[in-house]
C-alpha positions as a Markdown table, in Angstrom:
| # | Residue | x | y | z |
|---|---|---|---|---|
| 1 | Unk | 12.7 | -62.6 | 70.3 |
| 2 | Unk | 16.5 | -61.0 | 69.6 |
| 3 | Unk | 15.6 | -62.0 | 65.9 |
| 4 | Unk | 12.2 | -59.9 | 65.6 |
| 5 | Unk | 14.2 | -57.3 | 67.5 |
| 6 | Unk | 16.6 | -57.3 | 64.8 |
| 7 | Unk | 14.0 | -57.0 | 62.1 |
| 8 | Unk | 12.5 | -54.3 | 63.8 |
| 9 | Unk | 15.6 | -52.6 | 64.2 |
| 10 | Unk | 16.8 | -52.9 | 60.8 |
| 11 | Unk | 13.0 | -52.0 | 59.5 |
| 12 | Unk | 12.9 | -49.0 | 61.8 |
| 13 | Unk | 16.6 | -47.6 | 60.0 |
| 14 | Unk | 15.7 | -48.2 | 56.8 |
| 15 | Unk | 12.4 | -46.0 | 57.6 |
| 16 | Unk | 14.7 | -43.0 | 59.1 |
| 17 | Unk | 17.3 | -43.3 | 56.1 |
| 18 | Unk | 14.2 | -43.2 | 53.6 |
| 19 | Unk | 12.4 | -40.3 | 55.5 |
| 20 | Unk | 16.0 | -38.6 | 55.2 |
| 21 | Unk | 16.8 | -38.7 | 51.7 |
| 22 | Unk | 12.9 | -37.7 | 50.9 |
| 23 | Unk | 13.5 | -34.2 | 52.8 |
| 24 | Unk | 17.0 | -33.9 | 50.1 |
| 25 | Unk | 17.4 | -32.6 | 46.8 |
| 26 | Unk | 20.4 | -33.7 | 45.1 |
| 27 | Unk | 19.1 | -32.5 | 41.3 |
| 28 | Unk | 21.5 | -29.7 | 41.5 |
| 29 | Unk | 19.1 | -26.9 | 43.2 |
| 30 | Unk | 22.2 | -26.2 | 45.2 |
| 31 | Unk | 24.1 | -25.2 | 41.9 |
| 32 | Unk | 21.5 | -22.5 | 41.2 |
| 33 | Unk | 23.0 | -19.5 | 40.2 |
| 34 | Unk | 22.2 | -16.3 | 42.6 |
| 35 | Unk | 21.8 | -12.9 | 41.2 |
| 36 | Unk | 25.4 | -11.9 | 41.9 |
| 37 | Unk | 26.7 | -14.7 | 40.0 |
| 38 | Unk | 24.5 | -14.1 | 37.0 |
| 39 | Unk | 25.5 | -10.3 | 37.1 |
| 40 | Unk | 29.7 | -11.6 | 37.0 |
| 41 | Unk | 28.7 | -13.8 | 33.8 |
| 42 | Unk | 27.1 | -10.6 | 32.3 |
| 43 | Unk | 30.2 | -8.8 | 33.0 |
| 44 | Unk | 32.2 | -11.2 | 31.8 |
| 45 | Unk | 29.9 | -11.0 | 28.2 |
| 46 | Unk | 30.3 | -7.3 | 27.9 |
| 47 | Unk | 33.7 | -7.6 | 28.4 |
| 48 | Unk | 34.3 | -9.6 | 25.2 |
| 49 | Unk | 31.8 | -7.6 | 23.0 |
| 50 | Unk | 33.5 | -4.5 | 24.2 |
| 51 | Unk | 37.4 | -6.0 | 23.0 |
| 52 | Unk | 35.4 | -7.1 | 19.8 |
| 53 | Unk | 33.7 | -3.6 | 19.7 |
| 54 | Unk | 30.5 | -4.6 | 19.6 |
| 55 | Unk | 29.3 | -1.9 | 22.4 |
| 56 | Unk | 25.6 | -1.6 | 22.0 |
| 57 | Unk | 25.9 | -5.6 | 23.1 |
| 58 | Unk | 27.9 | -4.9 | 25.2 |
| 59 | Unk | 26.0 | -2.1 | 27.2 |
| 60 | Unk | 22.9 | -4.5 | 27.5 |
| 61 | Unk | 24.7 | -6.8 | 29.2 |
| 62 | Unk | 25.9 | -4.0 | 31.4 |
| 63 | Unk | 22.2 | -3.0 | 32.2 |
| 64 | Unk | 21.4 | -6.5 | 32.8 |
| 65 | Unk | 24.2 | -6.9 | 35.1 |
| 66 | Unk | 23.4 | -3.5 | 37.0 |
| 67 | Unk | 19.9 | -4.6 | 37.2 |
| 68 | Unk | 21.1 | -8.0 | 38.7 |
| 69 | Unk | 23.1 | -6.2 | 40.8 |
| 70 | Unk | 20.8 | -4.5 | 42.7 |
| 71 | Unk | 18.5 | -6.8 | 42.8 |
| 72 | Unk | 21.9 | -8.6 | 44.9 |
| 73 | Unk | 22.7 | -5.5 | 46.6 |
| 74 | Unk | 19.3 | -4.9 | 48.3 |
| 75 | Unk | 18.7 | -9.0 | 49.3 |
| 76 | Unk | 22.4 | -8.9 | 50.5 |
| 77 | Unk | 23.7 | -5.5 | 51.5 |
| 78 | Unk | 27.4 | -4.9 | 52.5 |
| 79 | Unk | 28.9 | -7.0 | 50.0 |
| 80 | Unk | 32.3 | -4.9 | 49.0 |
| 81 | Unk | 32.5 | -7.6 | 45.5 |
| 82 | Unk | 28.9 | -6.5 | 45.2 |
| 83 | Unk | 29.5 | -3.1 | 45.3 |
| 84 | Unk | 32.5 | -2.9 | 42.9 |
| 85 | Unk | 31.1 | -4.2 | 40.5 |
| 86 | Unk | 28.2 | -1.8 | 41.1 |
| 87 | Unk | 30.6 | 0.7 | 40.7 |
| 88 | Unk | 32.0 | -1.1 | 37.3 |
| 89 | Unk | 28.9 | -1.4 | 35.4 |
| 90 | Unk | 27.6 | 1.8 | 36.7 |
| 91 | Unk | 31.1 | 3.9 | 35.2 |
| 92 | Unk | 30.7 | 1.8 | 32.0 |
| 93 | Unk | 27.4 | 2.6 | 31.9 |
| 94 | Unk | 28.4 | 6.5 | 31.7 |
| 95 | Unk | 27.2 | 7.2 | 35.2 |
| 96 | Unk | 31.0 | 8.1 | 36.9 |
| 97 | Unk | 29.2 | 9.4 | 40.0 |
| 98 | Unk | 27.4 | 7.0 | 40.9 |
| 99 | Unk | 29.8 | 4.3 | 40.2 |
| 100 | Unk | 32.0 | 6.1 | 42.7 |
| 101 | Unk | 29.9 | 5.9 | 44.5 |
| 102 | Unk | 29.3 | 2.5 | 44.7 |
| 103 | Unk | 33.2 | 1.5 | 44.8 |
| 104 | Unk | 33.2 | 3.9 | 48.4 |
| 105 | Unk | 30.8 | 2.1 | 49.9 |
| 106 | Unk | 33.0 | -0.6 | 49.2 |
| 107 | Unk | 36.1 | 0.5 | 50.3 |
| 108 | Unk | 34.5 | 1.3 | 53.3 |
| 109 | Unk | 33.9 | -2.7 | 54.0 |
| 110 | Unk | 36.7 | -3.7 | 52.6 |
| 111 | Unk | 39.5 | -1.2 | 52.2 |
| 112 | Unk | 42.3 | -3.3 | 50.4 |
| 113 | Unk | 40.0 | -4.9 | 48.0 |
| 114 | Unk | 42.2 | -5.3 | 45.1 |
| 115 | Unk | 39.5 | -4.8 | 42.6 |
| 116 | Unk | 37.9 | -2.0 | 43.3 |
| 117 | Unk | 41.3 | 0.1 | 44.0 |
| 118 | Unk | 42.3 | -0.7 | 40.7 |
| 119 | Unk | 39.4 | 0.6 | 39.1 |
| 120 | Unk | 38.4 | 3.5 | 41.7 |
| 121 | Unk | 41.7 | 4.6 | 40.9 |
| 122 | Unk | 40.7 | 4.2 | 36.5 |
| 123 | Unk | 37.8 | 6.1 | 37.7 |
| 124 | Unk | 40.0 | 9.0 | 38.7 |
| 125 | Unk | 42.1 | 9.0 | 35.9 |
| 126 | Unk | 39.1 | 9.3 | 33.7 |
| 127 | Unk | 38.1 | 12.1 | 35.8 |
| 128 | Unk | 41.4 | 13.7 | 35.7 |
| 129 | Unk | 42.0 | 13.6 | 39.5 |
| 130 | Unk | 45.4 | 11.9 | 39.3 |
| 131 | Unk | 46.3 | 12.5 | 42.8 |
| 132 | Unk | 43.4 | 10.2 | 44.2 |
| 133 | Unk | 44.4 | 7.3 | 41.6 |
| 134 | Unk | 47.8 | 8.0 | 43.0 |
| 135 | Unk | 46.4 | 7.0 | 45.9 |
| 136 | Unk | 44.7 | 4.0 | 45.3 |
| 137 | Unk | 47.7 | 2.7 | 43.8 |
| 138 | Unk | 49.7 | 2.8 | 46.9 |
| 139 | Unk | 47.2 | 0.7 | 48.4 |
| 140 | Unk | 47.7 | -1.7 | 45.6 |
| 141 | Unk | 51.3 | -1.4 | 46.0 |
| 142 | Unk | 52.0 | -4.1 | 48.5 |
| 143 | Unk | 49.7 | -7.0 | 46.8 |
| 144 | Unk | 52.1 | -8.3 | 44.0 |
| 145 | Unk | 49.0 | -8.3 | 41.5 |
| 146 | Unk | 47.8 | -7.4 | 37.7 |
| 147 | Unk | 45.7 | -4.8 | 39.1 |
| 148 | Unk | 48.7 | -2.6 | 40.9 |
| 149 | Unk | 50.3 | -2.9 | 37.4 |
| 150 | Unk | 47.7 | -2.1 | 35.4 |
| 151 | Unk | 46.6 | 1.3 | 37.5 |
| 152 | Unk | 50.4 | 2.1 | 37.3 |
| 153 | Unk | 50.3 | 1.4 | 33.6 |
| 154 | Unk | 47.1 | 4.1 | 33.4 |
| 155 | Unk | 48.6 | 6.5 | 35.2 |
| 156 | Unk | 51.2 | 6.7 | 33.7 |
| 157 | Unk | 49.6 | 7.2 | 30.2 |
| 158 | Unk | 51.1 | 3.8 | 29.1 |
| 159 | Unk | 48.0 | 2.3 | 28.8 |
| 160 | Unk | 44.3 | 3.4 | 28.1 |
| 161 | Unk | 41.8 | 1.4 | 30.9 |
| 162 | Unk | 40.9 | -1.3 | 29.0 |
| 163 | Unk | 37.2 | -1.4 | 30.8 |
């Protein structure tokens, strides 16, 4: 009797562990990349055609990124990385407004994010409203980062934006 129990037991576990492992996936679906992190490898392309200057590939991989980006922005709203770089690909793109835009709503989520300070305030140097990238930059001011010293570097003329 206690032996059949056993077998039963064990049987009825090996059935539940089984049913288990059926209803998984381990083949790596959970490493599929989302629309967001397809846009940041995009980025990341036209970011090394730009320093080879090779901008026309460098400006589809923009669009492809804006595209993906949106796509990101509408299944996800209210994502301030999201939206900055919304606003990145949308000022390299040519479209200043708009990318402005895009880095406000941002702000408005997140106001410290370090990123899209750094390049609101690139955004308003290339506009020539110094006193707002002024402002950014004190916001940057307390994060000990590349970004506070590259806006600094911009503003002051030392350096052109180098996106």
């Amino acid at each position: 009797m206690i032996k059949t129990t056993l077998i039963s037991l064990l049987f009825s576990i090996l059935l539940i562990s089984s049913s288990f492992s059926a209803g998984s996936s381990d083949s790596g679906s959970s490493k599929t990349k989302t629309q967001y992190d397809m846009a940041v490898s995009h980025v990341k392309a036209a970011k090394n055609f730009e320093k080879k200057d090779k901008l026309k590939k460098a400006e589809k991989r923009y669009k492809k990124a804006q595209k993906l980006l949106l796509q990101s922005n509408k299944k996800f709203p209210n994502k301030a990385d999201t939206l900055n770089y919304l606003g990145f690909t949308t000022r390299k793109l040519g479209d200043f407004e708009n990318g402005e835009k895009y880095y406000l709503q941002g702000l408005a989520i997140e106001p410290n994010h370090v990123g899209i300070n750094e390049y609101l305030g690139e955004l308003y140097v290339a506009t020539g409203r110094h006193n707002l990238a002024i402002e950014r930059l004190e916001i940057l001011k307390s994060c000990n980062c590349e970004e506070y010293d590259q806006l600094k570097a911009v503003i002051s003329g030392e350096k052109v934006s180098k996106y």
